[in-house]
C-alpha positions in Angstrom: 0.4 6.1 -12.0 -1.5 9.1 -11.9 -3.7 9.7 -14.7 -5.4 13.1 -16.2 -8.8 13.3 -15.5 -11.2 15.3 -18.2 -10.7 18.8 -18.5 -7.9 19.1 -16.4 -4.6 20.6 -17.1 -1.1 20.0 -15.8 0.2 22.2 -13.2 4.1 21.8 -12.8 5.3 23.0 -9.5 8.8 23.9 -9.2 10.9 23.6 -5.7 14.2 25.0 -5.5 15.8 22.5 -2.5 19.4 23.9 -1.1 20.1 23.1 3.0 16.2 23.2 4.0 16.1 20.5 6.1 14.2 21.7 9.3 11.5 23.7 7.0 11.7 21.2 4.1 8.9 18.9 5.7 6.3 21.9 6.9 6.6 22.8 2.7 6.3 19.7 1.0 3.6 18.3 3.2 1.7 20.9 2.0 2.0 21.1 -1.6 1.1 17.0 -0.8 -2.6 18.5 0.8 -3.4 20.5 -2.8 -6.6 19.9 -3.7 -5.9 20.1 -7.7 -4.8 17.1 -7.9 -3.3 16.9 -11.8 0.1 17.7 -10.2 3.7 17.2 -11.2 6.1 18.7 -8.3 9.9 18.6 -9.2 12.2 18.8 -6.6 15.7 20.2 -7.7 18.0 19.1 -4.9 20.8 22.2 -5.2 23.8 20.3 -4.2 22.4 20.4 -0.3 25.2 19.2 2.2 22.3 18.6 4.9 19.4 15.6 4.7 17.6 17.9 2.2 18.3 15.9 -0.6 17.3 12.5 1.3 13.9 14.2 2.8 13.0 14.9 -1.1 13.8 11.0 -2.2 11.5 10.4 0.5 8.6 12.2 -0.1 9.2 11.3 -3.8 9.4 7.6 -3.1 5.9 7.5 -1.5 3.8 10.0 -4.1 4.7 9.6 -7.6 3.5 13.3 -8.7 6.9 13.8 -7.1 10.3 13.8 -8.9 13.7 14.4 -7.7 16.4 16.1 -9.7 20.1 15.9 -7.7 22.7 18.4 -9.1 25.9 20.1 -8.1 25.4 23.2 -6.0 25.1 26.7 -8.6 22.1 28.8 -7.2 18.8 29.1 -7.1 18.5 30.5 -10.5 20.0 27.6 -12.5 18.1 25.1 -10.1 14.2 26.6 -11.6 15.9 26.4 -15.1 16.5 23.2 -14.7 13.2 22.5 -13.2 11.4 24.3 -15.7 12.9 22.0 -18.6 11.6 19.0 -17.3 8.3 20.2 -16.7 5.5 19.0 -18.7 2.7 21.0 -17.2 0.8 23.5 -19.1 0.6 25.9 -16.0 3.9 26.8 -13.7 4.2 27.4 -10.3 6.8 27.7 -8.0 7.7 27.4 -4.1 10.3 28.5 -2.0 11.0 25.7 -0.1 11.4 27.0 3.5 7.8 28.2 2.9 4.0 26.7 2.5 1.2 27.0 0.7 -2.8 27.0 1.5 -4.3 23.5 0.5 -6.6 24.9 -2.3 -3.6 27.5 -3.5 -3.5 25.9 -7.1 -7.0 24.8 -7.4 -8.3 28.5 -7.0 -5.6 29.8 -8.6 -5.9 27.8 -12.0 -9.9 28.0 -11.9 -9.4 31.7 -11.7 -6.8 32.0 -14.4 -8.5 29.7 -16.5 -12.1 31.4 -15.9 -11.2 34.8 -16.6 -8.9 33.5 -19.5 -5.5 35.3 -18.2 -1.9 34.3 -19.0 -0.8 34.7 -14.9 -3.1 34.9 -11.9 -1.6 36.4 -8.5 -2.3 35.6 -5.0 -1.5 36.9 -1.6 1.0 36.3 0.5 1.3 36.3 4.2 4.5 36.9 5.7 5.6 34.6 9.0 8.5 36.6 10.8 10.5 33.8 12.1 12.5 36.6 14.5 8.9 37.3 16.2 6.9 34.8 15.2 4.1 37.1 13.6 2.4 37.3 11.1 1.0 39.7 8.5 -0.7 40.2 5.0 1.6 41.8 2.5 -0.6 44.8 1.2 -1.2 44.4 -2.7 -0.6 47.1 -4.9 -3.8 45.9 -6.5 -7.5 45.3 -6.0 -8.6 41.8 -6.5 -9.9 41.9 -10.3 -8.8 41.1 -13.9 -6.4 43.1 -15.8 -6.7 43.3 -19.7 -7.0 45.6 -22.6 -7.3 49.7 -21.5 -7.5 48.2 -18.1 -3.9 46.8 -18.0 -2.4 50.6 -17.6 -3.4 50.0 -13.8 -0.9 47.2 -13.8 1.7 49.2 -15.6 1.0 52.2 -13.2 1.6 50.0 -10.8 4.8 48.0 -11.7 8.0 48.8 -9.7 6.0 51.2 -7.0 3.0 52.6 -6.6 2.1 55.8 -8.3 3.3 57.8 -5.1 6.9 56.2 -5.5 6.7 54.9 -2.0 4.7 51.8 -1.8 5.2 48.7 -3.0 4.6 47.9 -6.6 2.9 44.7 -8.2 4.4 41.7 -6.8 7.5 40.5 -8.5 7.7 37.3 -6.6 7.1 33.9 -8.3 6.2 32.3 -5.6 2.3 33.9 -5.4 1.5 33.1 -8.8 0.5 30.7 -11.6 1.9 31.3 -15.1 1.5 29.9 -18.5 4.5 28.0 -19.6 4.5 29.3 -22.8 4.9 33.1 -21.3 7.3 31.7 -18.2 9.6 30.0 -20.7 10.3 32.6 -23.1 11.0 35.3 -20.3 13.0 32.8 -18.0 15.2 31.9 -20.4 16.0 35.9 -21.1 17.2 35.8 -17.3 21.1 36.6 -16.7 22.6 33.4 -15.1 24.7 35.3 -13.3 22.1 36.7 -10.9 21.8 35.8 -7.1 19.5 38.3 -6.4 16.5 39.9 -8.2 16.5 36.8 -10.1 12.4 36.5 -9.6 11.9 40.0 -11.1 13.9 39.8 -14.4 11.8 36.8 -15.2 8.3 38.5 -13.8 8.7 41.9 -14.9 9.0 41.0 -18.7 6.0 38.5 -18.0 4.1 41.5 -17.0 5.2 44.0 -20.0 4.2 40.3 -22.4 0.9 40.0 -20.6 -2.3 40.5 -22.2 -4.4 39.7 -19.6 -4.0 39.4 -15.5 -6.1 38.1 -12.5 -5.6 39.5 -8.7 -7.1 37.5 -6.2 -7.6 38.9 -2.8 -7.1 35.7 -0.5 -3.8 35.4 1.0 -2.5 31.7 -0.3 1.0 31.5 -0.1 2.8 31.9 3.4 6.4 33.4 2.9 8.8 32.9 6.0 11.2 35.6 6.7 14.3 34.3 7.9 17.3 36.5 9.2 19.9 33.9 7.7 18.4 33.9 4.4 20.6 35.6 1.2 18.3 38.6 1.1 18.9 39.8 4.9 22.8 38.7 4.1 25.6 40.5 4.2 27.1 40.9 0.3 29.4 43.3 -1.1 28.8 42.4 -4.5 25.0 43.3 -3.8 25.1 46.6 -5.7 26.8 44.7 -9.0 24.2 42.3 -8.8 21.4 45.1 -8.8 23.4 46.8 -12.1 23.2 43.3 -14.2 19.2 43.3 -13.0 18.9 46.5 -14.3 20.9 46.6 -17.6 18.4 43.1 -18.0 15.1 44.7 -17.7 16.1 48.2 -19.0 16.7 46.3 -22.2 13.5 45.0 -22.2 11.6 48.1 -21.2 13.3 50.0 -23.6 12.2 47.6 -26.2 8.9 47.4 -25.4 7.4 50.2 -22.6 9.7 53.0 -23.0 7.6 55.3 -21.1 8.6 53.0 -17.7 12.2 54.0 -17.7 11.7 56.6 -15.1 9.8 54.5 -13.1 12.8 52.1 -13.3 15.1 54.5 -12.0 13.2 55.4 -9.5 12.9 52.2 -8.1 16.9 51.8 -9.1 18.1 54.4 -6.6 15.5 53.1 -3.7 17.4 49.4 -4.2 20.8 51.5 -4.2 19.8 53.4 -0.4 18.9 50.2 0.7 22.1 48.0 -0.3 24.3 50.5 1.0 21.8 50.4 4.6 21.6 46.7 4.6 24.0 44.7 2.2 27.5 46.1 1.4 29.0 45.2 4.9 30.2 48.4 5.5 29.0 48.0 9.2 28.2 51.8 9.7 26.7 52.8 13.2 25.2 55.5 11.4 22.9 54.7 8.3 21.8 56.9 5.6 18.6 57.6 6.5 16.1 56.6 3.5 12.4 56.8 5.1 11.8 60.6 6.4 9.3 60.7 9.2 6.1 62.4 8.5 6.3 65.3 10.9 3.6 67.4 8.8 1.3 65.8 9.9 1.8 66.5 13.4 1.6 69.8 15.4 5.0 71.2 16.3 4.8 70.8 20.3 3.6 67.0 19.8 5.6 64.9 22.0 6.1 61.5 20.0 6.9 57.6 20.7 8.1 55.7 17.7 6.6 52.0 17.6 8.7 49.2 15.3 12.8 49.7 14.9 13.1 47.9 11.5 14.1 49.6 8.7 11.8 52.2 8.7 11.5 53.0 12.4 15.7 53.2 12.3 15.4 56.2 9.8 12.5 57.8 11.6 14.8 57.9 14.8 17.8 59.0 13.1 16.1 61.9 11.8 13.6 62.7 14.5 17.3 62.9 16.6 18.7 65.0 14.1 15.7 67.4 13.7 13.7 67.3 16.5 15.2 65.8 19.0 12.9 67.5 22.1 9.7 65.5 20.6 11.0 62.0 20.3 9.8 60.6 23.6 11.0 57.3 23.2 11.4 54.1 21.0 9.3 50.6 21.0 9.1 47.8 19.6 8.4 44.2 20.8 12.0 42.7 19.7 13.4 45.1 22.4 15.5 42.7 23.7 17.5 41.6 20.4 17.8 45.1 19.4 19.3 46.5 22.6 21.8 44.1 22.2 22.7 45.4 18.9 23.2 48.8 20.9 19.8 50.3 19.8 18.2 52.6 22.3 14.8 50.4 22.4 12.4 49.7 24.8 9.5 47.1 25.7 6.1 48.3 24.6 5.0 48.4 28.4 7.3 52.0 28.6 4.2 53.2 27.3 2.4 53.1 30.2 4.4 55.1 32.4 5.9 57.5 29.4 4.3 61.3 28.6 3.3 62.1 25.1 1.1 63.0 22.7 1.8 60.9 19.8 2.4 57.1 18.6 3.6 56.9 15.7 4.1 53.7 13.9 6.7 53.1 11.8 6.7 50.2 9.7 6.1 49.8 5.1 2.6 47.5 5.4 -0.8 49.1 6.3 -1.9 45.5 7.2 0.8 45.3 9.7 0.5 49.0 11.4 -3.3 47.9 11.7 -2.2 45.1 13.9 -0.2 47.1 15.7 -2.8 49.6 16.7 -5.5 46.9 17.7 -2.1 45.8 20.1 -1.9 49.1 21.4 -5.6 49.4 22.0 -5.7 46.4 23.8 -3.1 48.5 26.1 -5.7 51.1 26.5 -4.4 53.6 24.3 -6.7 56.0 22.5 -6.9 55.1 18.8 -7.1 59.1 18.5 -3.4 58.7 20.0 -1.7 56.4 17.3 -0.8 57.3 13.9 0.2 55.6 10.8 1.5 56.4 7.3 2.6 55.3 4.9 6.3 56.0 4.5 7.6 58.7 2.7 11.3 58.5 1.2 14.4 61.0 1.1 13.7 61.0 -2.3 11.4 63.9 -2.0 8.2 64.6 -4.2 10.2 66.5 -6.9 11.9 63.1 -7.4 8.8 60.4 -8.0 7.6 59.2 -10.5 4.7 60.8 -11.8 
């Protein structure tokens, strides 16, 4: 049996299993390699009708930090609440379990909480893009520090979006962070069980309004895989009634306690709306409502312009670069040029490059960390860095529209 040693503190880690069976391995092996080693790791086995369930008797049969709970498939929401009752650590954590985590993740992350005396403590994530196999730093919303008294507006500044109402906000993931149980439980329990989506932010965001105190690391501890089967890149025609329960949830709370957020809520209401009709209502349009406008300010009207990356930003920069300039759009790039030609997207292979005339590159994707990449790529081609542009994205919403 495992037994506390002095000064330590239970940290409960929470896994949400449900038909993980070729990532399931990669995910617990590592939360096996953490080097805190007061650990409890509960395994809810979400009704899985592939060897899931079996993998997680098996791991828990040879480590007994490990428990296994087995019940009837209802989402992943139900499957943490059940988790989180049979908990017994003072500290929380959870993993999605088609990703991994760093060996030291809870160790720094509970010597951090505990040292700057903070109810939650947030890491980084790096996102694995199973498509392309890359990888990237998710860009944090805010510097590595601690957050408490006057100094907790910057969190609040920062919740939802950034204070430009483009960028990403503060993480409302659970995965990057360690949480008190005592703030986790009274805020997870608030959650709507009817929620398939957006369930990690109506249990973070009130966490965030409760907390007095916050620390930011700046390492990068959690790796998030990006699958194109997973529920959030889905097709779901219930998506936008899932996004009005999450927002009658945390307008409640917001109203109750941080009234002077609502706007920011809205704001970041009708970006969630653009991008379920774009990506998750089914309708199967050829042509999208365009939600990212490209920044053609910043370029001199003759440029002659390449767009690099056709996700869901460089698909609204060609829509509208076609429907307003369409002289100056050169051409299209990205490295998935294959896959996306096939779904009828005019796309070529970076190489096009070489043998195109223009003035411009413009990148097109949300992350600074990942248009950095990009532009060491293209440099590596021999392209001028004076050549390649990046920012970051603007919406249709328009500057009379954000937040302020």
């Amino acid at each position: 049996m495992q037994t506390m040693k002095e000064g330590m503190e239970k940290i409960s880690i929470i896994i949400p299993v449900y038909n993980v069976e070729q990532y399931l391995p990669k995910c617990l092996d590592s939360v096996k390699r953490q080097t805190y080693e007061y650990l409890e790791v509960i395994l809810v086995d979400d009704g899985s009708t592939d060897h899931s369930g079996i993998l997680c008797d098996q791991y828990a049969d040879g480590d007994d930090r490990f428990q296994v709970i087995h019940k009837q498939h209802e989402g992943v929401l139900k499957a943490r609440n059940i988790g989180l009752l049979c908990a017994s650590g003072t500290y929380i954590g959870y993993v999605d379990a088609d990703d991994w985590i760093a060996d030291t993740m809870y160790e720094t992350l509970y010597l951090e909480l505990k040292r700057n005396h903070s109810d939650l403590v947030i890491c980084q994530k790096q996102i694995y893009d199973e498509t392309t196999g890359s990888i990237y730093n998710e860009m944090s919303a805010l510097s590595a520090g601690v957050y408490a008294g006057e100094g907790y507006s910057k969190v609040l500044e920062n919740l939802f979006c950034q204070p430009n109402g483009v960028e990403p906000g503060v993480s409302i993931n659970l995965c990057d962070k360690l949480i008190k149980r005592t703030l986790l439980a009274r805020n997870q329990g608030l959650v709507d069980e009817r929620l398939r989506y957006f369930e990690d932010g109506a249990c973070v965001i009130p966490c965030l309004l409760e907390a007095s105190s916050i620390t930011v690391l700046e390492e990068a501890l959690y790796y998030y895989r990006q699958r194109s089967a997973s529920a959030c890149h889905s097709t779901d025609a219930e998506y936008l009634m899932q996004l009005n329960i999450f927002y009658q949830n945390i307008r409640e709370r917001i109203e109750c306690s941080r009234p002077e957020l609502g706007r920011r809520l809205e704001t970041y209401m009708v970006n969630r709306t653009y991008a379920a009709m774009n990506q998750m209502m089914g309708f199967g349009l050829r042509q999208r409502i365009p939600f990212y406008m490209p920044p053609l300010s910043h370029f001199e009207g003759g440029e002659r312009i390449v767009i690099y990356g056709a996700g869901m930003v460089g698909r609204d920069y060609e829509r509208m670069m076609r429907m307003l300039c369409p002289e100056r759009l050169v051409g299209w790039v990205d490295r998935r040029y294959e896959a996306l030609q096939a779904e009828g997207l005019e796309v070529e292979a970076v190489e096009c490059l070489r043998k195109w005339a223009y003035d411009r590159i413009l990148i097109a994707v949300l992350f600074r960390d990942l248009a950095e990449r990009i532009r060491e790529e293209l440099r590596e081609l021999g392209i001028g860095v004076e050549m390649v542009e990046w920012y970051p994205p603007d919406t249709v919403l328009g500057e009379g529209e954000k937040d302020t």
